[in-house]
N, C-alpha and C positions, 0 to 999 in steps of 0.2 A: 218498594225497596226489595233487593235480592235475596235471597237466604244466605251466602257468603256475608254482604254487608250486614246483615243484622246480628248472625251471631259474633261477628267481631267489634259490632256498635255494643253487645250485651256482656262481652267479655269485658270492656274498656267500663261499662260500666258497674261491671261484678269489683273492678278495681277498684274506683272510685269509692264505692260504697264501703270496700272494705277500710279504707280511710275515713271512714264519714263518723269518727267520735273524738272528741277532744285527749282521751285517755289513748286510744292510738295514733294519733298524733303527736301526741308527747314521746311515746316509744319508739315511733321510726327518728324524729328530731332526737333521742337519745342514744339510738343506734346511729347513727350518723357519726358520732365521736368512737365508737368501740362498739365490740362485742360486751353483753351483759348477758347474766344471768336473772333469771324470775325471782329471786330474792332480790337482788340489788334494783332490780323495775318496782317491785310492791314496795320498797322499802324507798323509794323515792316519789311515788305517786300517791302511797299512805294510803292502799287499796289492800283489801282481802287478798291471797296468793292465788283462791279460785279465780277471783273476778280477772288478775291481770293474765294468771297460765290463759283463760278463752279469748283475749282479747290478742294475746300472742297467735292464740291457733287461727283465727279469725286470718291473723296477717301473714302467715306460711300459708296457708289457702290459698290464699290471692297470690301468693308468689312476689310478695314484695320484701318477707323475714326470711331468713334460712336460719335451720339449726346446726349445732355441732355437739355430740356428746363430748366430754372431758371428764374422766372419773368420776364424780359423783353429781358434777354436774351439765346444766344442758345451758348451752351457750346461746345466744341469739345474735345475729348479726343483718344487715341490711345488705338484703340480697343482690336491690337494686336502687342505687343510689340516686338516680335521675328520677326518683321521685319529689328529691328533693325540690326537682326543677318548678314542680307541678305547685309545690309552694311558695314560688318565685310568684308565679304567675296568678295563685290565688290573693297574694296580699298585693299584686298589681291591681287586680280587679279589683279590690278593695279601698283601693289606693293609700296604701299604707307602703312606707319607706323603711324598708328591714335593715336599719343599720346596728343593729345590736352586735356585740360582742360574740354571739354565739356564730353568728353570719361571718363574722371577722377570720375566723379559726377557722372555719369549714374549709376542710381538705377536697371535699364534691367542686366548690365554687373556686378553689384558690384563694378563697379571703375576698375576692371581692365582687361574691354576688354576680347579679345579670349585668351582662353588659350595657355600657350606655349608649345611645346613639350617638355615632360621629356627627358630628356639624361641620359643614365645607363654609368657610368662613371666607368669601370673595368678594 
């Protein structure tokens, strides 16, 4: 393998990993609806305010949160939303059929999730 393709196999997978806990999972699926602040994250996951600030820094790192100051507080928003896509395809794999309500509202998918395959019916 080349030096090009590895550091960009090792970047893709710096991402990955940086997704790879149930608590930052819930945060980007939370950011997906809006911007929050780390009180309104710890106060919905019912975690210590350290545990979730590292779990955020964790996800600016990777380039998947961005921040924004606003007076006294620090906002977090989803930098990049096509990762939602990446949980499309993780509960494919899974084979699980994400028809919740949460799916239903997402502004990323338009409400209705991955597409289906056409079928040519002749």
């Amino acid at each position: 393998m080349d030096e090009v393709r590895r550091r960009r196999l090792e970047a893709r997978a710096d991402v990955i990993k940086a997704m790879a806990h149930p608590t930052r999972l819930f945060i980007v699926e939370e950011l997906a609806c809006g911007e929050r602040c780390v009180s309104e994250l710890t106060e919905l996951i019912g975690s210590d305010m350290s545990t979730i600030s590292r779990h955020l820094q964790v996800l600016v790192h990777a380039g998947i949160l961005g921040s924004e100051r606003r007076g006294n507080h620090l906002l977090y928003s989803l930098r990049t939303p096509c990762v939602l896509n990446f949980f499309s395809c993780v509960e494919e794999v899974l084979g699980i059929a994400d028809e919740s309500q949460e799916r239903a509202t997402c502004s990323v998918c338009g409400g209705g999730g991955t597409p289906k395959p056409e079928t040519s019916e002749a």
